[in-house]
C-alpha positions in Angstrom: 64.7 -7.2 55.5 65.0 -3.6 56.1 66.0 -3.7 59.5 68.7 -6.6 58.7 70.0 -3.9 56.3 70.1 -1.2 58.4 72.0 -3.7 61.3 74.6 -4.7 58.5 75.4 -1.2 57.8 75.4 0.1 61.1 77.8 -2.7 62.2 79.8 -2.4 59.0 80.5 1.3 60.0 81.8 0.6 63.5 84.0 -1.8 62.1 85.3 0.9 59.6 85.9 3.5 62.7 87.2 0.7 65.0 90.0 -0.5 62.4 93.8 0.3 64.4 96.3 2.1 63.0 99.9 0.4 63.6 102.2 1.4 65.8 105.2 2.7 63.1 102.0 5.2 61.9 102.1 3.4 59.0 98.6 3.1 56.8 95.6 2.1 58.7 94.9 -2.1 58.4 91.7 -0.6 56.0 94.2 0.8 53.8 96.2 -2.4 53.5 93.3 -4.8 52.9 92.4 -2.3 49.8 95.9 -2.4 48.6 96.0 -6.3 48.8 92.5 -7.5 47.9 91.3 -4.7 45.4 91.7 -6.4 42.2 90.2 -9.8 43.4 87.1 -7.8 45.1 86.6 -5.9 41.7 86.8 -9.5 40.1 84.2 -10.8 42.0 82.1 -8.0 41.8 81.9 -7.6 38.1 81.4 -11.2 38.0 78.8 -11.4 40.1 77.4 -8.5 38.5 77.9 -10.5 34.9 76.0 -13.8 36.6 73.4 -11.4 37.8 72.1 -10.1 34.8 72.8 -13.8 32.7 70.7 -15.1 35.1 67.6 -12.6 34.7 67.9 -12.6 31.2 67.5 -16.3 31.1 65.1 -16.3 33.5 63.3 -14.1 31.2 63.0 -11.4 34.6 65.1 -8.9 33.3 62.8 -6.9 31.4 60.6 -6.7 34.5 63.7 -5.9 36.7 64.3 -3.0 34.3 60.9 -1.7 34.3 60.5 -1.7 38.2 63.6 0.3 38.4 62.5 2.5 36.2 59.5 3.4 37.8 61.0 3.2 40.8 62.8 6.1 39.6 60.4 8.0 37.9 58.2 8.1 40.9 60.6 9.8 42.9 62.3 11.8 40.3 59.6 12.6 36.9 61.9 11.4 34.5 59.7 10.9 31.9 57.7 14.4 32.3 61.7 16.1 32.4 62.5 13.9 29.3 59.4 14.6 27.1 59.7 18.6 27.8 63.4 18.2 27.2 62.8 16.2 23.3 59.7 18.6 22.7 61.7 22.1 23.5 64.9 20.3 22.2 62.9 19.9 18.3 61.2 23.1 18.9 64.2 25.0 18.8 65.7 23.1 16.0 62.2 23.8 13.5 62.9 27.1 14.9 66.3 27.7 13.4 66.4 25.8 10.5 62.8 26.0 9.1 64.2 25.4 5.9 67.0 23.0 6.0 64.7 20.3 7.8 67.8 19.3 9.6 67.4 17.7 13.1 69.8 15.9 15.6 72.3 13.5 13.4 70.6 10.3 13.2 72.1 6.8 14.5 73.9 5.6 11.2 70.9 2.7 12.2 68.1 4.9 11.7 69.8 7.1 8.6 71.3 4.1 6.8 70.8 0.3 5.6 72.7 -0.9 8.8 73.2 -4.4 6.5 74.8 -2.5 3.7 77.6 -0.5 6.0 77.8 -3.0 8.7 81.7 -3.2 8.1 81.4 1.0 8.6 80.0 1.0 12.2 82.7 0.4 14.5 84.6 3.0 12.8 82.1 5.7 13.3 82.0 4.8 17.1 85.6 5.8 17.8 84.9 10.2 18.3 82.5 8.7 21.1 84.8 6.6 22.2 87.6 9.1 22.6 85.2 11.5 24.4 84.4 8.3 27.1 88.2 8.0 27.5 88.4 11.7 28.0 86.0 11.3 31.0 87.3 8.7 32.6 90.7 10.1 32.4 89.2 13.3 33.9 87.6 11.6 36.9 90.8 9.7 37.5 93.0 12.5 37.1 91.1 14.4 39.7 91.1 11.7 42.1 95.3 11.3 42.0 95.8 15.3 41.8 94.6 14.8 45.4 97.5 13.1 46.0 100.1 14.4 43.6 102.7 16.6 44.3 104.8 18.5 41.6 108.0 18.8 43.0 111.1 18.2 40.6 113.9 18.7 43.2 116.7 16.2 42.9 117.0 14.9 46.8 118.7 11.7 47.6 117.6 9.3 50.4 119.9 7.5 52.9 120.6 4.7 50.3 121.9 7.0 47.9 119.5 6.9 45.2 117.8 9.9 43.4 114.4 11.2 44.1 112.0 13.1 44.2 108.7 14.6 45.6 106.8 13.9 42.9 108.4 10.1 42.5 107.2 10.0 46.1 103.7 10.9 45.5 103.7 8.4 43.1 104.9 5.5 45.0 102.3 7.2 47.9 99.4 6.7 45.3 100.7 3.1 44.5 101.2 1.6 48.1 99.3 3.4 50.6 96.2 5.6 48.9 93.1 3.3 48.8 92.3 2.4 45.3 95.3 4.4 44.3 96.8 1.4 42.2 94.0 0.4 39.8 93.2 4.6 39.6 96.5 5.2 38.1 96.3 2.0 36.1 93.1 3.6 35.0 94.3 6.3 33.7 97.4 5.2 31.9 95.7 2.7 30.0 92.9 5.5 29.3 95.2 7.5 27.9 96.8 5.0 26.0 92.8 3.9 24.9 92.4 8.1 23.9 95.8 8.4 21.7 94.5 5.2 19.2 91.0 6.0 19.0 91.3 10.1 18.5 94.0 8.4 16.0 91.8 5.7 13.9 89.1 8.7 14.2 91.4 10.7 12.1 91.9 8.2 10.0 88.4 6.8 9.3 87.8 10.9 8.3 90.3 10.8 6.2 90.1 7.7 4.1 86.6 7.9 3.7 86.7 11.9 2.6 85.1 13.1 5.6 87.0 16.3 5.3 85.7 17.6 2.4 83.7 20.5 1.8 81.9 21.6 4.0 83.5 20.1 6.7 87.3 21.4 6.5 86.8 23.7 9.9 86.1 20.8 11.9 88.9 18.8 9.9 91.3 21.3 11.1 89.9 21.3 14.7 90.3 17.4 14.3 93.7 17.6 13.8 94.0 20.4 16.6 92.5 18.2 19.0 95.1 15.3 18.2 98.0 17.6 18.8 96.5 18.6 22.1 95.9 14.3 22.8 99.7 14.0 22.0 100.6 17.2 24.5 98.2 15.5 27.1 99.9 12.1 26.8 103.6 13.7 26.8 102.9 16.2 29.9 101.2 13.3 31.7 104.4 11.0 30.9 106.7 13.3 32.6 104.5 14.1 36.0 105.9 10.8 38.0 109.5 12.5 37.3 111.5 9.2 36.8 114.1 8.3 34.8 112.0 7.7 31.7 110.1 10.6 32.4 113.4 13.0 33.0 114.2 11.4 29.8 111.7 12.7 27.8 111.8 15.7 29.3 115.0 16.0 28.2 114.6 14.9 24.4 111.6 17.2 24.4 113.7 20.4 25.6 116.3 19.6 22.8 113.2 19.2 20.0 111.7 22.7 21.5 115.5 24.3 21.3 116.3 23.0 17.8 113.2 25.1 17.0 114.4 27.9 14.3 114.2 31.3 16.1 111.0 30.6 18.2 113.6 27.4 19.9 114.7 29.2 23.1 111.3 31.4 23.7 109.2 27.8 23.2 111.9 26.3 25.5 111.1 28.8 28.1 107.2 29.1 28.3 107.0 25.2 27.9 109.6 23.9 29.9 110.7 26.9 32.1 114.2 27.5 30.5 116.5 26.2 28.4 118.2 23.3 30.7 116.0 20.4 32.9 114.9 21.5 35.8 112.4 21.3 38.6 110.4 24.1 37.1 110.1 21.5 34.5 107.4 19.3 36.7 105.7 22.3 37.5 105.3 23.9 33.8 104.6 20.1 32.8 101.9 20.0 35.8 100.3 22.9 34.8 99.8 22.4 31.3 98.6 18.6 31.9 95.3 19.8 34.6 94.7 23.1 33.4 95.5 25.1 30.1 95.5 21.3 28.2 92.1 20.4 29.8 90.5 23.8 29.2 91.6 24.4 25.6 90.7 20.7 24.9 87.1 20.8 26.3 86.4 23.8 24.2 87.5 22.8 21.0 85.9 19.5 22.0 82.4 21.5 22.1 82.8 23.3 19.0 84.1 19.8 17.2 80.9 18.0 18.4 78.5 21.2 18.1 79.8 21.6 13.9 78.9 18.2 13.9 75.3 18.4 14.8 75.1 21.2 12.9 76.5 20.3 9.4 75.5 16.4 10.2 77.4 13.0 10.2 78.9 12.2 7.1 77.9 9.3 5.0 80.0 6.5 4.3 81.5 6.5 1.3 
């Protein structure tokens, strides 16, 4: 079995390194088949992966599946001596800084409450997890089409007239030729879209239920800083593939930052590089949306989740 393996992979790869390029220097035939056939290969995959597991869980193998794999893994790898030192210096140094408060790591609202007596609670206190899983996946994403990206805002025109630019370019680059580049930026757009409505119903399920009362009004107000910084991500983001939606709201946004009393023009200037729509515009925008966004964002992230273990969950009310 092993060695019909290793022949499958060994032939797979000179089939990978023996794949032409055509003549125009257009993508290589790899690059093609991956634009063409990589939603119907995800299909299959996660449906065979579905028909997998339904069948070992009928079968009844699954639990020995599991446990295989999981000693397969701790043999190699002692995760079950790393995990045991980790819980036991992990409640050490909980006993050791609150002695007296007897507080530990928030409980699952299973293991603190009457899960039949909330039930209609639960999905609502899933939803500051759920952002934080959309912020990942919108960080691996992101780093994946910032290979590709290019933020260049200069107005060129090609030999049919129309306006473009190099970072509409990039975009249709990441859209036709990149491998996977399609479903990535699908991926992330939809993420983002996923991020904006949960770090939303999050503010709302704290608020309705009274979440933000004493003592937890510092975190409240981080809350509500860390929305503002989910809009900013979302509008920056919007304007990156510089298009005519995306000159658009550039555009409205430069007129909401001018109409600003007194700070208008300075705001203007450090957000969108000057007071009229320009090129600069995609860089500031570009900027802001991988770096001074994602940095400011993880750290009050961090501090939000870190006051929660500290002062624990709040209870339903």
């Amino acid at each position: 079995m092993k060695i019909r393996l290793l022949l499958a992979a060994l032939l797979g790869s000179i089939t990978f390194f023996a794949l032409p390029v055509s003549a125009a220097g257009d993508a290589p035939i790899i690059e093609e088949l991956m634009r063409k056939y990589t939603f119907p290969l995800i299909f299959l995959q996660l449906l065979m992966a579905v028909l997998t597991v339904g069948y070992l869980y009928v079968s009844g193998t699954l639990p020995r599946v599991l446990l295989a794999t999981w000693n397969w893994f701790d043999e190699r790898f002692a995760l079950h001596r790393y995990a045991s030192l980790a819980k036991r210096e992990y409640y050490s140094v909980v006993f050791t800084l609150l002695p007296s408060s007897g507080r530990t790591m928030p409980q699952s609202h299973t293991e603190r409450y009457n899960v039949k007596s909330v039930w209609y609670w639960y999905p609502f206190y899933s939803l500051g997890g759920l952002s934080f899983f959309a912020y990942i996946i919108l960080v691996i994403t992101g780093i994946y089409l910032g290979f590709y990206y290019v933020p260049d805002g200069e107005i060129t025109f090609d030999e049919d007239g129309h306006a473009t630019s190099g970072s509409y370019q990039s975009m249709e680059l990441i859209m036709t030729k990149v491998a996977f580049g399609y479903i990535m930026r699908a991926i992330h757009h939809w993420a983002a879209h996923f991020m904006v409505a949960a770090v939303f119903l999050h503010m709302m399920r704290v608020y309705f239920v009274g979440a933000y009362r004493n003592p937890r009004e510092v975190n409240w107000i981080l809350g509500v800083i860390l929305l503002l910084v989910t809009i900013f991500f979302g509008y920056t983001g919007y304007l990156l593939p510089w298009d005519a939606l995306g000159y658009a709201a550039a555009a409205i946004g430069l007129e909401m930052a001018t109409s600003i009393p007194a700070m208008g023009p300075l705001m203007a200037q450090i957000v969108f590089g000057g007071t009229q729509v320009t090129a600069d515009t995609v860089t500031r925008m570009y900027w802001l949306h991988i770096f001074v966004l994602p940095l400011v964002g993880t750290v009050l992230m961090i501090i939000h989740m870190a006051l929660v273990w500290i002062q624990g969950e709040a209870e339903p009310h």
